[in-house]
C-alpha positions in Angstrom: -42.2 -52.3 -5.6 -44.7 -49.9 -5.8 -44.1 -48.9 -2.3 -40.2 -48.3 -3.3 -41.2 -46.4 -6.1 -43.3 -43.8 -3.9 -40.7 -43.1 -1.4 -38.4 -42.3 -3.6 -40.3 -39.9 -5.7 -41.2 -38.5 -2.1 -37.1 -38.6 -1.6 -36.5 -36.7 -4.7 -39.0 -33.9 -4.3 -37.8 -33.0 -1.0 -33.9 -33.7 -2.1 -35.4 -30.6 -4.4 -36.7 -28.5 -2.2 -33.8 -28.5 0.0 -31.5 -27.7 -2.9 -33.6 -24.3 -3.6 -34.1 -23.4 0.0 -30.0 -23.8 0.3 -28.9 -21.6 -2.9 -31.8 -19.2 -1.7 -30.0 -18.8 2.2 -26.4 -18.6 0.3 -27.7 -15.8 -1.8 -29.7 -13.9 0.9 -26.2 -14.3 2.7 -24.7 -12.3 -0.4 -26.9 -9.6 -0.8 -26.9 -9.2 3.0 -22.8 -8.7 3.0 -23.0 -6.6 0.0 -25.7 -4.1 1.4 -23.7 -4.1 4.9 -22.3 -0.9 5.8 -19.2 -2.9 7.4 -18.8 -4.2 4.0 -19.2 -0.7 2.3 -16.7 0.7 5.3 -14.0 -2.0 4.5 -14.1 -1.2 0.4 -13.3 2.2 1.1 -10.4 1.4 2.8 -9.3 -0.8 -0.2 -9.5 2.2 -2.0 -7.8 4.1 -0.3 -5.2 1.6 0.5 -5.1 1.3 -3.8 -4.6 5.5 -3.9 -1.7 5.2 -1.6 -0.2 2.0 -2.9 -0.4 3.7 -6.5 1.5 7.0 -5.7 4.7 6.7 -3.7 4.4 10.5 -3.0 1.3 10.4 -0.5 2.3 10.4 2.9 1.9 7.3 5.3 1.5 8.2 8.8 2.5 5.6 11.7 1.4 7.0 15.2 1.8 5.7 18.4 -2.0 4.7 18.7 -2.6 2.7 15.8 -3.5 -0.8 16.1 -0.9 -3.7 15.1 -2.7 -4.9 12.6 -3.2 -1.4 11.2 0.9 -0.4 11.4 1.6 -3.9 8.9 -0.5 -2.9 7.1 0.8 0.3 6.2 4.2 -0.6 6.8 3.7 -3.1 3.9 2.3 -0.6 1.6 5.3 1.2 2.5 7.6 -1.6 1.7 6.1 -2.3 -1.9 6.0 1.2 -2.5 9.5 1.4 -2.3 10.3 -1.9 -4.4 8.0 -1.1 -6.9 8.9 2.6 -7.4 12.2 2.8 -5.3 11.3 5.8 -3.1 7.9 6.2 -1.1 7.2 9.1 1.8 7.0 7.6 5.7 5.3 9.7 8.6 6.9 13.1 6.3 10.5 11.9 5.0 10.4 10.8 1.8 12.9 7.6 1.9 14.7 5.9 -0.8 16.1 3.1 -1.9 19.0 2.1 -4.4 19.6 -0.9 -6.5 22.0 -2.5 -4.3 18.4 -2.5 -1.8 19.7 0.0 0.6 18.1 2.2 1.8 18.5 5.8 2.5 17.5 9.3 3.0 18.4 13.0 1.9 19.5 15.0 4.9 20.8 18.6 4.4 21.7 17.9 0.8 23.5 14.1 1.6 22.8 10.7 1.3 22.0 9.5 4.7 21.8 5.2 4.8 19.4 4.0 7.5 
């Protein structure tokens, strides 16, 4: 019995050491990311991605090198930008859209539907 009781008191204390050790790696992890200048890079483009996203009136601009990932990514912007405030500026032309969801552009003066 005493025997039992021993290696479970030795069970418990390491059970408790482990547990620290664990939340200590976890948050070393966190600091790590946060201090990271990949992390610091990436909320700067959140930012800026916000900025954009908040003013239909800044131009997006889709050129013929940008990554995939990169052209959904504005092209979404784009997208809510126009549901959101019905008009939104794409590589210079600003581009609207009317409540029936068409969408269209001013050339020379007229209603041009793209």
């Amino acid at each position: 019995m005493i025997l039992f009781l021993i290696f479970l008191i030795i069970f418990l204390i390491c059970k408790i050491i482990n547990s620290k050790k664990t939340k200590n790696i976890k948050l070393n992890k966190f600091k790590d990311k946060m201090q990271s200048t990949q992390f610091n890079i990436e909320r700067i483009f959140l930012r800026e991605e916000e900025k954009t996203f908040s003013n239909p009136n800044i131009n997006i601009y889709i050129g013929i090198n940008d990554r995939e990932d990169l052209i959904s990514r504005k092209l979404n912007i784009h997208r809510a930008r126009l549901s959101k405030f019905k008009k939104s500026k794409l590589n210079g032309e600003m581009i609207f859209q009317d409540d029936d969801q068409r969408i269209y552009k001013f050339y020379n003066g007229k209603k041009v539907y793209l």
